[in-house]
N, CA, C and O atoms as a GROMACS GRO file, in nm:
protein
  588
    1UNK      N    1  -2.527   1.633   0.323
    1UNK     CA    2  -2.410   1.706   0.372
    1UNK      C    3  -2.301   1.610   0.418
    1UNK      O    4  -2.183   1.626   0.387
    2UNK      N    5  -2.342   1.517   0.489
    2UNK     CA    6  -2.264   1.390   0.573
    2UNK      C    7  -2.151   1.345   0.451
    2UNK      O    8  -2.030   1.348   0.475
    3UNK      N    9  -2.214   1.297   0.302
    3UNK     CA   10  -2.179   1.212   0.251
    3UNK      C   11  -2.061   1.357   0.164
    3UNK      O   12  -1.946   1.326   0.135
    4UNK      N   13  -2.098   1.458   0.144
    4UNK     CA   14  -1.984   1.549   0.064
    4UNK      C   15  -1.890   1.563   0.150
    4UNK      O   16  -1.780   1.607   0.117
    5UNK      N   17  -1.919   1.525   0.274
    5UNK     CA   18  -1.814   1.574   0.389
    5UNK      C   19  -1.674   1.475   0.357
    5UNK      O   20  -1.556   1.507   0.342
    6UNK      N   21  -1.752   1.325   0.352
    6UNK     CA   22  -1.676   1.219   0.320
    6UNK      C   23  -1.589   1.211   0.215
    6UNK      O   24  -1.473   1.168   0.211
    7UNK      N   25  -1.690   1.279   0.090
    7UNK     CA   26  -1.626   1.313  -0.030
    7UNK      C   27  -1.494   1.378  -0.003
    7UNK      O   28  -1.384   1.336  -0.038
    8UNK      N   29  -1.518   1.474   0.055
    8UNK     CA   30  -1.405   1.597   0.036
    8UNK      C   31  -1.311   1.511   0.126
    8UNK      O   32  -1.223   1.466   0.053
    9UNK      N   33  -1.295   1.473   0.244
    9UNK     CA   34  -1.196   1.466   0.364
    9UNK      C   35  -1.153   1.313   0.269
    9UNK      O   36  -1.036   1.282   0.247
   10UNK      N   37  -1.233   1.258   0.238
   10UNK     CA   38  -1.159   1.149   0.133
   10UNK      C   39  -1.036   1.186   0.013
   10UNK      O   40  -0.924   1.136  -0.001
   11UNK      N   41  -1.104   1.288  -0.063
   11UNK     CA   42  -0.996   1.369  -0.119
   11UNK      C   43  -0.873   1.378  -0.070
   11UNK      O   44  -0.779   1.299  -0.077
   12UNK      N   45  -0.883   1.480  -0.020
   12UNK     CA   46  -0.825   1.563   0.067
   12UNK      C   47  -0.698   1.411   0.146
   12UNK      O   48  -0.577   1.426   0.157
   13UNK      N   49  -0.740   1.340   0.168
   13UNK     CA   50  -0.662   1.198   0.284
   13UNK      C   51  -0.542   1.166   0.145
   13UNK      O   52  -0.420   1.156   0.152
   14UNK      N   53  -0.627   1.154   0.030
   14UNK     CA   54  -0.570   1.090  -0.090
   14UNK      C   55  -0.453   1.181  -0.151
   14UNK      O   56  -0.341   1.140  -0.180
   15UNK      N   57  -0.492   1.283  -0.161
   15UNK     CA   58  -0.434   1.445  -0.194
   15UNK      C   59  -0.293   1.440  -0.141
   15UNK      O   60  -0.188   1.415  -0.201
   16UNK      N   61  -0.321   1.480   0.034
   16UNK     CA   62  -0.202   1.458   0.094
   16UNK      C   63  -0.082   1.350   0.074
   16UNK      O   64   0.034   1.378   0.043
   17UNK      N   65  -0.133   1.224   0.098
   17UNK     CA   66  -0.066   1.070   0.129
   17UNK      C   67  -0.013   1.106  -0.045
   17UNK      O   68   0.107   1.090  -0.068
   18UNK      N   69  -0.090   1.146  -0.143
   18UNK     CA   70  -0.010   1.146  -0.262
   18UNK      C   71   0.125   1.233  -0.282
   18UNK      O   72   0.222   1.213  -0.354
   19UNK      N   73   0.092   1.341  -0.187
   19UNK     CA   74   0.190   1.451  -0.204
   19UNK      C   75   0.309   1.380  -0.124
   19UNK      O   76   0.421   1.370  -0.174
   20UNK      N   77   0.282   1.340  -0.018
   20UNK     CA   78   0.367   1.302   0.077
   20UNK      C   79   0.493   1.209   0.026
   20UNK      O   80   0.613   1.227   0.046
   21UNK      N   81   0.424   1.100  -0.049
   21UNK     CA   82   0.513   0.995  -0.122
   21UNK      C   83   0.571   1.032  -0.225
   21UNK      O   84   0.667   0.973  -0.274
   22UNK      N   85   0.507   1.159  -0.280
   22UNK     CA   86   0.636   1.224  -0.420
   22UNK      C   87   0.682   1.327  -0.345
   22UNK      O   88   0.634   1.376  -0.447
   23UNK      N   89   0.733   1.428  -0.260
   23UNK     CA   90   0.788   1.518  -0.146
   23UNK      C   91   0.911   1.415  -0.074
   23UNK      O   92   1.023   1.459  -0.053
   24UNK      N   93   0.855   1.214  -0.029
   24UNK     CA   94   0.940   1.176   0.003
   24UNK      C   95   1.020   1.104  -0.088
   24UNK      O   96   1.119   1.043  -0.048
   25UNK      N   97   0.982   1.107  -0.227
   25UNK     CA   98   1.056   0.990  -0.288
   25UNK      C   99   1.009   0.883  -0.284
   25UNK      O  100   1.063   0.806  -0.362
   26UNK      N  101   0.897   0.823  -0.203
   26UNK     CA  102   0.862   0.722  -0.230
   26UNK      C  103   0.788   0.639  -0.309
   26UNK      O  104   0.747   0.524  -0.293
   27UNK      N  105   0.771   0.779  -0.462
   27UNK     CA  106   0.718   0.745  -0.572
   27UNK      C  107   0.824   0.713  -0.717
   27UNK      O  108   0.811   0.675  -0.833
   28UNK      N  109   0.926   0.754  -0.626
   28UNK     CA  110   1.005   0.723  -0.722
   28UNK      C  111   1.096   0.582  -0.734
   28UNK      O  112   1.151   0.552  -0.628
   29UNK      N  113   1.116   0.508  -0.825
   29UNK     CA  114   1.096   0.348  -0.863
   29UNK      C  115   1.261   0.360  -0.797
   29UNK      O  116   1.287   0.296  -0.695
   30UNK      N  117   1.364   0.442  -0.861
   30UNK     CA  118   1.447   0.454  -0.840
   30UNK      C  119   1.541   0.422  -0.700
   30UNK      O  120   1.627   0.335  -0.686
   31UNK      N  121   1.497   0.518  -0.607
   31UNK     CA  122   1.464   0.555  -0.474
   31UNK      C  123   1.466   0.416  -0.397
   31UNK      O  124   1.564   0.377  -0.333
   32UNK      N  125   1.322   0.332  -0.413
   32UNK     CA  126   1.297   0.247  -0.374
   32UNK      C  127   1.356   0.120  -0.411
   32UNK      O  128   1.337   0.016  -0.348
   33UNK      N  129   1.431   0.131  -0.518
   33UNK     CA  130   1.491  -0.002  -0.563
   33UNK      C  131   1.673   0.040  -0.476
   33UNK      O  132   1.720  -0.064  -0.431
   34UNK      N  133   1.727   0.111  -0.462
   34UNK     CA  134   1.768   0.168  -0.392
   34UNK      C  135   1.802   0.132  -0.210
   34UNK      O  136   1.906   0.114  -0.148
   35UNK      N  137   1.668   0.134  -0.174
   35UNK     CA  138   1.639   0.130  -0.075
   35UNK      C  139   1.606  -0.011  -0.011
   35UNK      O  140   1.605  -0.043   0.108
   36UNK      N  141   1.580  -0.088  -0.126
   36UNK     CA  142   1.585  -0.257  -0.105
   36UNK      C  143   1.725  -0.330  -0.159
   36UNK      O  144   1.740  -0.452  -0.147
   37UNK      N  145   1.829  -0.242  -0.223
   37UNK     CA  146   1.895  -0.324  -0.217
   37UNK      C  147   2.005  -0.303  -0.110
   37UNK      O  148   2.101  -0.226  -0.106
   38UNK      N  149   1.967  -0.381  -0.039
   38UNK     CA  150   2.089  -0.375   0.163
   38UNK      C  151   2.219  -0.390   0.101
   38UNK      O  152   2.309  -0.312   0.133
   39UNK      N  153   2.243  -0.492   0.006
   39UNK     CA  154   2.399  -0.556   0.023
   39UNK      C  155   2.400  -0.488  -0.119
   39UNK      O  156   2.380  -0.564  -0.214
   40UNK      N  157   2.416  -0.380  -0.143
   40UNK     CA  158   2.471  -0.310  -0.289
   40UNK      C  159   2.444  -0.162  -0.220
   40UNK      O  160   2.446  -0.136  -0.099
   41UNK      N  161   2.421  -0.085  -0.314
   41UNK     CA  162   2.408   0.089  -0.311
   41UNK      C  163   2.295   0.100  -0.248
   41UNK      O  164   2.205   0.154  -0.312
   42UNK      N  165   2.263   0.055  -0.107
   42UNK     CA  166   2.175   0.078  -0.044
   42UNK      C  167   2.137   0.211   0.028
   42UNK      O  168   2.219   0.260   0.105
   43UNK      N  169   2.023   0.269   0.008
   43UNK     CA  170   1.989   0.400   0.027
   43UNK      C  171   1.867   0.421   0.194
   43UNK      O  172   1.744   0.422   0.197
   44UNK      N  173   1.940   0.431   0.278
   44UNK     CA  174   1.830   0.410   0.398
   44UNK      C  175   1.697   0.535   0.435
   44UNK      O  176   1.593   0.531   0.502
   45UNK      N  177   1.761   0.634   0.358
   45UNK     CA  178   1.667   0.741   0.345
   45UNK      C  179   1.521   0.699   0.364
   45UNK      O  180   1.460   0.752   0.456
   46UNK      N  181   1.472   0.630   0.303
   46UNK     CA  182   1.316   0.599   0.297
   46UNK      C  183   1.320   0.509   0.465
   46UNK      O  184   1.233   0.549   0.542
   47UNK      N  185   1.374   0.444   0.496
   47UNK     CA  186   1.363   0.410   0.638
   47UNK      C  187   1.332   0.526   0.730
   47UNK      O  188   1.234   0.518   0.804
   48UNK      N  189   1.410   0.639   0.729
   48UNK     CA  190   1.370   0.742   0.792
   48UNK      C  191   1.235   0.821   0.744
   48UNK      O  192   1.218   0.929   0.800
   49UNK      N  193   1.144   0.786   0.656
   49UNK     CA  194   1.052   0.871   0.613
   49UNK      C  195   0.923   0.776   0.670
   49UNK      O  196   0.811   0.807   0.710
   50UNK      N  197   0.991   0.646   0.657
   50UNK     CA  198   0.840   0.551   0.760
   50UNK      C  199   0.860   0.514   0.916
   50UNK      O  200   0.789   0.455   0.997
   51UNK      N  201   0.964   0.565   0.923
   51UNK     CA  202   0.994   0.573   1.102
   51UNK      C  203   0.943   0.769   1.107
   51UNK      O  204   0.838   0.781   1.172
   52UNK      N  205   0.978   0.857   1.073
   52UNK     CA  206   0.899   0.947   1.092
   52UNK      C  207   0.706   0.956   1.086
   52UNK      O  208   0.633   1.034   1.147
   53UNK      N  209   0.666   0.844   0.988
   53UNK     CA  210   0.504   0.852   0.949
   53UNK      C  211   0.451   0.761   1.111
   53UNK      O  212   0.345   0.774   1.172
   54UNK      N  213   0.588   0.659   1.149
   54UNK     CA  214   0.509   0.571   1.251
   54UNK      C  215   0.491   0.699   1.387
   54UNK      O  216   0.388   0.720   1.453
   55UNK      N  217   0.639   0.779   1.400
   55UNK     CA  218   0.666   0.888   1.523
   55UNK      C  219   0.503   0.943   1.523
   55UNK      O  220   0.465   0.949   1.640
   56UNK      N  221   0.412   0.978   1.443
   56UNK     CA  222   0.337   1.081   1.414
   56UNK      C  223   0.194   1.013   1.397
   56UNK      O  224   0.093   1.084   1.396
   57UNK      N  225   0.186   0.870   1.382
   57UNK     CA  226   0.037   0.776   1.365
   57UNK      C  227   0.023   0.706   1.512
   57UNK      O  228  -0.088   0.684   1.560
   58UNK      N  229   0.152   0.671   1.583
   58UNK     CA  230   0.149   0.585   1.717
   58UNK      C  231   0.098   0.644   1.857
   58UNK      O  232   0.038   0.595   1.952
   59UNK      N  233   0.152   0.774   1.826
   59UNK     CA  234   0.057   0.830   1.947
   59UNK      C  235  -0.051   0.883   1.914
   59UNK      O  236  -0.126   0.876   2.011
   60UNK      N  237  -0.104   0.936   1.823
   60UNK     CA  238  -0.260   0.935   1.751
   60UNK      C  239  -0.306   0.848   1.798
   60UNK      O  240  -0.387   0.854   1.891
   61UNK      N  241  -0.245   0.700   1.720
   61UNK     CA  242  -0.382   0.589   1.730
   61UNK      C  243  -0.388   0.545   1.904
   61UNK      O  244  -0.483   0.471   1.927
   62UNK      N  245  -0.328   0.569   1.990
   62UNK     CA  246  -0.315   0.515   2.162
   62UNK      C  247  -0.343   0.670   2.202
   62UNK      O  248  -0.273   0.689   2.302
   63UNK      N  249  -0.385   0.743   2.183
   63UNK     CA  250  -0.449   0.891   2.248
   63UNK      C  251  -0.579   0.889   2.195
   63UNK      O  252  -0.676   0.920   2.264
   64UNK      N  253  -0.589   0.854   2.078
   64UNK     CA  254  -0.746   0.914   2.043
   64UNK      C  255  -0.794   0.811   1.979
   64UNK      O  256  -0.888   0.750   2.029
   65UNK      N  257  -0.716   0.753   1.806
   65UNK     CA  258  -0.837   0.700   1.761
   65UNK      C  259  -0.828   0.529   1.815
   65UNK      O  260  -0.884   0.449   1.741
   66UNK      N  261  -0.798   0.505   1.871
   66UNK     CA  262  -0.821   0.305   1.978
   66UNK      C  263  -0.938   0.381   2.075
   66UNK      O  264  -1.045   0.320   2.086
   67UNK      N  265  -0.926   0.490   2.134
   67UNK     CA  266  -1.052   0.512   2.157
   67UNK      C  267  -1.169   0.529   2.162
   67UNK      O  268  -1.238   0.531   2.264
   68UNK      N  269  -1.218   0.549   2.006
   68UNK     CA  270  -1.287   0.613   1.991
   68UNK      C  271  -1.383   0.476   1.931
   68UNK      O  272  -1.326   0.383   1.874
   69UNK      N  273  -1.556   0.476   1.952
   69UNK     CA  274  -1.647   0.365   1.934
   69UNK      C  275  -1.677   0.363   1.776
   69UNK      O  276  -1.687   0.250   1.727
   70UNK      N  277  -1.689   0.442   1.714
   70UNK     CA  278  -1.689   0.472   1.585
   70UNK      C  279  -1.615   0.537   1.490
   70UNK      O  280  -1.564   0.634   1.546
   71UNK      N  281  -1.581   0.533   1.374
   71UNK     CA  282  -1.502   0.661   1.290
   71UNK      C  283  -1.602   0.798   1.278
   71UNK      O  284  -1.717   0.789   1.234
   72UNK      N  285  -1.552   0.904   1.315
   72UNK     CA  286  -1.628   1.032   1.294
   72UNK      C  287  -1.710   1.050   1.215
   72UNK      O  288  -1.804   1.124   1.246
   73UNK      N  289  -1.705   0.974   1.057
   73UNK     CA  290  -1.785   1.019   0.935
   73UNK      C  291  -1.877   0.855   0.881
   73UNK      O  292  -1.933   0.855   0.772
   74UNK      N  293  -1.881   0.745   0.959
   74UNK     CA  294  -1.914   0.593   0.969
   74UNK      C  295  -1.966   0.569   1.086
   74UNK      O  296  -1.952   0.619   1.197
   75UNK      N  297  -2.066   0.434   1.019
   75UNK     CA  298  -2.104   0.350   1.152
   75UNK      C  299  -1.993   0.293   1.184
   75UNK      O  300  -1.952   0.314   1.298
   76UNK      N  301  -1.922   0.215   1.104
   76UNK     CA  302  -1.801   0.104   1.207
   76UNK      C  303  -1.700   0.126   1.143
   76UNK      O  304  -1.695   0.207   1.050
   77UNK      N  305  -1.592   0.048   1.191
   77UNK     CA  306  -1.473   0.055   1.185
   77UNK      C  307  -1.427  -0.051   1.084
   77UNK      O  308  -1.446  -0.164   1.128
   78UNK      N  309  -1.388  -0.049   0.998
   78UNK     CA  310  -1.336  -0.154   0.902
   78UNK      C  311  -1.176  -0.209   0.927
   78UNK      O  312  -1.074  -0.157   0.881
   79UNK      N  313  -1.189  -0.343   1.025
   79UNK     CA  314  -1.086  -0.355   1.057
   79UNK      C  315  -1.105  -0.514   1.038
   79UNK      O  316  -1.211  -0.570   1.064
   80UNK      N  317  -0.967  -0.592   0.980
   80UNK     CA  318  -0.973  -0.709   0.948
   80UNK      C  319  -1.047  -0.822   1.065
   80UNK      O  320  -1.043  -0.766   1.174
   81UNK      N  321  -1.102  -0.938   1.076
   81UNK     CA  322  -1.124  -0.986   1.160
   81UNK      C  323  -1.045  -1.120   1.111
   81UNK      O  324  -1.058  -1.219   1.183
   82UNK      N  325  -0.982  -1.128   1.021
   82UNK     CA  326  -0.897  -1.233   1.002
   82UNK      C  327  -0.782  -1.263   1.047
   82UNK      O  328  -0.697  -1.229   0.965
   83UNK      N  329  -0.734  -1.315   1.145
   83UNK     CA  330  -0.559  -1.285   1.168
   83UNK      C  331  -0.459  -1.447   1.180
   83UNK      O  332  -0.355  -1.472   1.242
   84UNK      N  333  -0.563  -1.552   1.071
   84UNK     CA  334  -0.472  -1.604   1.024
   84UNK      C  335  -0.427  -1.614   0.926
   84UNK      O  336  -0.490  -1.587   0.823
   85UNK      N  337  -0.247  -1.677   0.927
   85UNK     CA  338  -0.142  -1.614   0.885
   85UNK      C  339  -0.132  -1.781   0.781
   85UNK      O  340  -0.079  -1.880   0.831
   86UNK      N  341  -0.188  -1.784   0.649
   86UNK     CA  342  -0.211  -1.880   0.575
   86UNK      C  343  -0.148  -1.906   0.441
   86UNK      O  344  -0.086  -1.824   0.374
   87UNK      N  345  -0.175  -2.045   0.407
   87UNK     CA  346  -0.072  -2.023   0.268
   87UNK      C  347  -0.034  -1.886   0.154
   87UNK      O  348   0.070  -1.834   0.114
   88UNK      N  349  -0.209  -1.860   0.123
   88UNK     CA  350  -0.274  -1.780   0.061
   88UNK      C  351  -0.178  -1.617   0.083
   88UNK      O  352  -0.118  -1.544   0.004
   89UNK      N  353  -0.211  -1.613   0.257
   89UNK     CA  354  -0.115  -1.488   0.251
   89UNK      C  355   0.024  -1.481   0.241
   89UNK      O  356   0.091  -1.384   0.205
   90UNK      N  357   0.061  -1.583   0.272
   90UNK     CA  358   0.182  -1.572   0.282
   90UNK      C  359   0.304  -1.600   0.079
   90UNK      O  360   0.422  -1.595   0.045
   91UNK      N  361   0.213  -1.618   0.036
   91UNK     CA  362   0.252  -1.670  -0.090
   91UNK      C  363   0.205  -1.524  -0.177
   91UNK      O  364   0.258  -1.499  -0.285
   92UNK      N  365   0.096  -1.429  -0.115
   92UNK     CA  366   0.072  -1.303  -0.169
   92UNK      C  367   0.141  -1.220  -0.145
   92UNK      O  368   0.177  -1.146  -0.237
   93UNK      N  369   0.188  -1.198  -0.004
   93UNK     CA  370   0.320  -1.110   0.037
   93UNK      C  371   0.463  -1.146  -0.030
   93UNK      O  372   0.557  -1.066  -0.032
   94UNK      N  373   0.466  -1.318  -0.100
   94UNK     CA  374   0.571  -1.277  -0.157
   94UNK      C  375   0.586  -1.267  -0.306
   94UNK      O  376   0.691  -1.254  -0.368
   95UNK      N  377   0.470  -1.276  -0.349
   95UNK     CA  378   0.436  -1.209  -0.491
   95UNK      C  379   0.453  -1.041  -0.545
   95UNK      O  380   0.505  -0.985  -0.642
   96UNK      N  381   0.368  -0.995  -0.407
   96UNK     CA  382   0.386  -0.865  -0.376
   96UNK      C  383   0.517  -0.792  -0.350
   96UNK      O  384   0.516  -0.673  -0.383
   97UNK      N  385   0.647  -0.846  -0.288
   97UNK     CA  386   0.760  -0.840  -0.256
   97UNK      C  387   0.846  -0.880  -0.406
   97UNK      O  388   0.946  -0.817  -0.440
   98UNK      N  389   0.803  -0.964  -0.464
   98UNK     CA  390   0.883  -1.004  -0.576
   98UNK      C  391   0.841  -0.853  -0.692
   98UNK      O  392   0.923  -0.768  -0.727
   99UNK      N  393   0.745  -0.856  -0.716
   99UNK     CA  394   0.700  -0.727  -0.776
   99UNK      C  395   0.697  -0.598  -0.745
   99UNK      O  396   0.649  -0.518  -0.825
  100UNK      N  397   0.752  -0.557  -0.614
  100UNK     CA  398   0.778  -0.430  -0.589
  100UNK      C  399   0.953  -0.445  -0.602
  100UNK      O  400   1.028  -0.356  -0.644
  101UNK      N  401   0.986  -0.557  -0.563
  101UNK     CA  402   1.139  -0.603  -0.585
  101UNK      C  403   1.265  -0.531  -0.742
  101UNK      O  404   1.376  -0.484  -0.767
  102UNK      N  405   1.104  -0.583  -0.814
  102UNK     CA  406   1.129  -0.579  -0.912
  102UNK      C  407   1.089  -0.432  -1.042
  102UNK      O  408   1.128  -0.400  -1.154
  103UNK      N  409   1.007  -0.389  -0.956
  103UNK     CA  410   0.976  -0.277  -1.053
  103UNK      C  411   0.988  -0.119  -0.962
  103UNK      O  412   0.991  -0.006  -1.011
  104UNK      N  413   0.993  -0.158  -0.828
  104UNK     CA  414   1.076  -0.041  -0.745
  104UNK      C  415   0.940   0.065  -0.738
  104UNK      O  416   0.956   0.184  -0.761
  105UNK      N  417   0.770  -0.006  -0.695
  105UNK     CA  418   0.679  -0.004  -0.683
  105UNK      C  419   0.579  -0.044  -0.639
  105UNK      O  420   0.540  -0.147  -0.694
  106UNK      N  421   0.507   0.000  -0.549
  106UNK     CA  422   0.361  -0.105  -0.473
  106UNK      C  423   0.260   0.020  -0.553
  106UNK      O  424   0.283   0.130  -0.605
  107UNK      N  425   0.149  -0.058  -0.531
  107UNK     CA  426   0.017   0.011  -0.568
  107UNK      C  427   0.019   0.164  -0.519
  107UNK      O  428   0.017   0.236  -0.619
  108UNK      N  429   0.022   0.234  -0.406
  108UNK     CA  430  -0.020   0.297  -0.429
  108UNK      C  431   0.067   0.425  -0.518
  108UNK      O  432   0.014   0.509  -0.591
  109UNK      N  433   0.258   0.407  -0.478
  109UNK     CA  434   0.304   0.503  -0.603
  109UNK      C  435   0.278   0.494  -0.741
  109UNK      O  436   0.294   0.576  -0.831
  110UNK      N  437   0.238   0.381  -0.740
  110UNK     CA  438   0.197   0.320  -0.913
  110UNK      C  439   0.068   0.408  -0.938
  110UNK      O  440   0.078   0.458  -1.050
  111UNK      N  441  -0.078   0.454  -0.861
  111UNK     CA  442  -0.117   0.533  -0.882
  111UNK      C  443  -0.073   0.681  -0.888
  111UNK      O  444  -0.097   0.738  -0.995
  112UNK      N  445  -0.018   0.746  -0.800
  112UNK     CA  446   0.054   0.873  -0.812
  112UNK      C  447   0.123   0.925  -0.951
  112UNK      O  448   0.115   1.031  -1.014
  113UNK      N  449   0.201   0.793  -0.971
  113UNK     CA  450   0.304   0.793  -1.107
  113UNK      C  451   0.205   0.779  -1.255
  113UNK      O  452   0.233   0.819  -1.368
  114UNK      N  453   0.117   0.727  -1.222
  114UNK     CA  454  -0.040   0.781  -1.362
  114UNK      C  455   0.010   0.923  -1.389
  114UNK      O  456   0.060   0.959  -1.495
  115UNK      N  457  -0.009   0.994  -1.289
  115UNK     CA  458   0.036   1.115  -1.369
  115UNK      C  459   0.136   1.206  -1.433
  115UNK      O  460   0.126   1.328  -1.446
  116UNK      N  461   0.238   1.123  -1.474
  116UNK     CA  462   0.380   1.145  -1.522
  116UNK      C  463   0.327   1.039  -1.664
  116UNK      O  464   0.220   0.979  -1.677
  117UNK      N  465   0.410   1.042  -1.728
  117UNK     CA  466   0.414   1.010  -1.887
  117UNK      C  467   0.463   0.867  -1.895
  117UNK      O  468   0.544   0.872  -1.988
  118UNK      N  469   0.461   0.750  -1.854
  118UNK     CA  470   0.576   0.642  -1.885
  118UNK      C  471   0.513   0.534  -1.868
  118UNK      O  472   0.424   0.509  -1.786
  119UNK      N  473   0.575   0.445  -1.976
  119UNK     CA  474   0.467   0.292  -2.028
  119UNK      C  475   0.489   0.199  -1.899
  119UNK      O  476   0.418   0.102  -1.873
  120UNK      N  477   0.609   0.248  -1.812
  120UNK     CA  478   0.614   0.137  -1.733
  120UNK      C  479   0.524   0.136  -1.640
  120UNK      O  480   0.460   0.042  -1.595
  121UNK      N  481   0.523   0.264  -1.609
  121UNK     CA  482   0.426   0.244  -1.452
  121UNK      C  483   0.225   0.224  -1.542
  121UNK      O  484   0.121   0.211  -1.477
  122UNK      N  485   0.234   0.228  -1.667
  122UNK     CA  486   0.111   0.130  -1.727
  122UNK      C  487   0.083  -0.003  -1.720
  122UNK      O  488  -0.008  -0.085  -1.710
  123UNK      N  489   0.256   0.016  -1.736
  123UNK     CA  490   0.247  -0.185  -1.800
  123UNK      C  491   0.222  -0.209  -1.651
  123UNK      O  492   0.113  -0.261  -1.629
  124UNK      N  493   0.314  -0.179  -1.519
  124UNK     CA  494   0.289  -0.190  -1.402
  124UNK      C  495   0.117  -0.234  -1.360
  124UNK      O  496   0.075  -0.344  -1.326
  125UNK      N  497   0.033  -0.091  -1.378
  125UNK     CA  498  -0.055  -0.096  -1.392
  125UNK      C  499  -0.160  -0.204  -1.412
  125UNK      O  500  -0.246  -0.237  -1.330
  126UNK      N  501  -0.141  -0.251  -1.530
  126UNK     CA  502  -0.208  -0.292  -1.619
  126UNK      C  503  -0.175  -0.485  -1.534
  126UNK      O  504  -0.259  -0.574  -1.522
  127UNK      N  505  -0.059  -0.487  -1.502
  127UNK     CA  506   0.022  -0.626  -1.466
  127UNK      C  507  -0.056  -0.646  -1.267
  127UNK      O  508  -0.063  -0.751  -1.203
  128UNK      N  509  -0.087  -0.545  -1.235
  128UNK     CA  510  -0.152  -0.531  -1.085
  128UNK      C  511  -0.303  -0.571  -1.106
  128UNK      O  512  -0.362  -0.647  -1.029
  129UNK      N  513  -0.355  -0.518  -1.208
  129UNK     CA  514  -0.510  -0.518  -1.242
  129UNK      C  515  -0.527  -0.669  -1.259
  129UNK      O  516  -0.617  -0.734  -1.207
  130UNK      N  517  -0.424  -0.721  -1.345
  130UNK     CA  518  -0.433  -0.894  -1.384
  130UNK      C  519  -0.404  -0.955  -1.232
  130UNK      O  520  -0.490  -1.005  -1.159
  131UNK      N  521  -0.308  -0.944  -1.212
  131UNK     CA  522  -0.287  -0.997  -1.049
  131UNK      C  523  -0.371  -1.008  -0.968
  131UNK      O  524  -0.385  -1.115  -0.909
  132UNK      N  525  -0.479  -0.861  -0.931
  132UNK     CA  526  -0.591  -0.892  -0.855
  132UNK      C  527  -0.705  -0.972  -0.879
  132UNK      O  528  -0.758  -1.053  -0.803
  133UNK      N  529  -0.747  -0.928  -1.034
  133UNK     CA  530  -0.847  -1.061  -1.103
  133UNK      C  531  -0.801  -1.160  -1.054
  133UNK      O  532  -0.834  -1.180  -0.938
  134UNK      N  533  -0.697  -1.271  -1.126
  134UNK     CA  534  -0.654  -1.350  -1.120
  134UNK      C  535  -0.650  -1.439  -0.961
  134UNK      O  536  -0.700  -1.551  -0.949
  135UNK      N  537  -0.572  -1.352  -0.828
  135UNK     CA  538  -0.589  -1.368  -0.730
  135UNK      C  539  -0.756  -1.402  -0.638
  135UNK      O  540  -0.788  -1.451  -0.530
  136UNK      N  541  -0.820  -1.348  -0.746
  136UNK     CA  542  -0.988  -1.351  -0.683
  136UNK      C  543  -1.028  -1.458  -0.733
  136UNK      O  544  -1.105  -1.521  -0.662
  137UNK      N  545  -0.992  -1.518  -0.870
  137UNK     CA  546  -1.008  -1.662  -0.894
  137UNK      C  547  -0.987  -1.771  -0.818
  137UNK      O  548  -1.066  -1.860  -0.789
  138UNK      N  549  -0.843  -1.753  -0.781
  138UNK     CA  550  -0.756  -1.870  -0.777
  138UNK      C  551  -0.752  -1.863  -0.611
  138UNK      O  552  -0.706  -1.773  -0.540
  139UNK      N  553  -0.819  -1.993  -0.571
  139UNK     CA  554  -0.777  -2.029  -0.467
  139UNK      C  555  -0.697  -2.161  -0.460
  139UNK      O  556  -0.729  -2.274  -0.498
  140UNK      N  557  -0.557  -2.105  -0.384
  140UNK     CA  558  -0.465  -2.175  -0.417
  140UNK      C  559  -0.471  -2.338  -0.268
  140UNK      O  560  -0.389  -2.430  -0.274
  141UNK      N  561  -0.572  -2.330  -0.164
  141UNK     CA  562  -0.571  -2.416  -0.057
  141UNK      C  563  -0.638  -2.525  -0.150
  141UNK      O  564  -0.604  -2.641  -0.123
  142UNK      N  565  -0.760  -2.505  -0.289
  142UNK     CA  566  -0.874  -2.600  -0.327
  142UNK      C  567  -0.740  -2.661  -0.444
  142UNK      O  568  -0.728  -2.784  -0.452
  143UNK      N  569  -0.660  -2.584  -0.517
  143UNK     CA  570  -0.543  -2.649  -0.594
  143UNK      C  571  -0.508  -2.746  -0.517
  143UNK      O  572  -0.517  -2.856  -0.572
  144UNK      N  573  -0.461  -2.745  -0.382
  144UNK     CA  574  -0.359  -2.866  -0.334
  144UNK      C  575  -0.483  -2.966  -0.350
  144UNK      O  576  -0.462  -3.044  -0.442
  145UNK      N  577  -0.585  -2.981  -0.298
  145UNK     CA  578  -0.670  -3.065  -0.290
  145UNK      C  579  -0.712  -3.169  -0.421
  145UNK      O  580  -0.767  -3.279  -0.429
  146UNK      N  581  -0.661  -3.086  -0.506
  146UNK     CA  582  -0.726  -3.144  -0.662
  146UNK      C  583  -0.592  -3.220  -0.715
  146UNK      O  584  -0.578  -3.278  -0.822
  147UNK      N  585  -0.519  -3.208  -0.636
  147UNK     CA  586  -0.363  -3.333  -0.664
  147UNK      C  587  -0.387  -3.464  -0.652
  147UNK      O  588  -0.296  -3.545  -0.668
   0.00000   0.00000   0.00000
């Protein structure tokens, strides 16, 4: 029973957050390219749609869930224990930034947009899938070393 529970409220988490980002536009490439460019036809709209998601997660997480010893449907809490700030990440955030820069997309509208008809958000696709392989290879701290 435990584990269909998970099933479903997993759904259901995915369901919503999907609806949410095509309801706000933030599946659309358009929108978001838009919305990054400050010094041209800059569109602030989506600023107001993640300052409304923070209004509505910040007192959640400092009322209930920082409280709480476990997640409701888990033993623990899956929370990074890493918090240094290293070549590695910092050279991924701007890979990640160059490619949402550029195609007016992060992972998860790139899933949503699967279900609309268009080669780009494939090729997208398909160009994220290589990125993560690739990234799981390559450690870029053992490169400097081999100079």
């Amino acid at each position: 029973m435990r584990l269909w529970l998970q099933i479903i409220i997993a759904f259901s988490s995915g369901l919503i957050f999907g609806l949410g980002l095509i309801v706000s536009q933030m599946a659309n490439p358009e929108k978001v390219i838009h919305f990054l460019d400050i010094s041209g036809n800059w569109d602030p709209s989506l600023a107001f749609v993640m300052a409304g998601a923070l209004c509505v997660f910040i007192p959640v997480w400092f009322l209930y869930i920082k409280k709480l010893n476990k997640p409701l449907l888990g033993e623990t809490f899956s929370l990074p224990s890493n918090t240094l700030v290293d070549k590695n990440l910092i050279l991924g955030a701007i890979f990640f930034g160059i490619g949402w820069g550029l195609a007016g997309i992060c992972p998860g509208p790139a899933l949503v947009n699967l279900t609309g008809d268009t080669a780009k958000i494939l090729v997208f696709i398909l160009a994220m899938i290589v990125g993560m392989f690739t990234a799981k290879y390559v450690n870029i701290t053992n490169l400097d070393r081999k100079k």
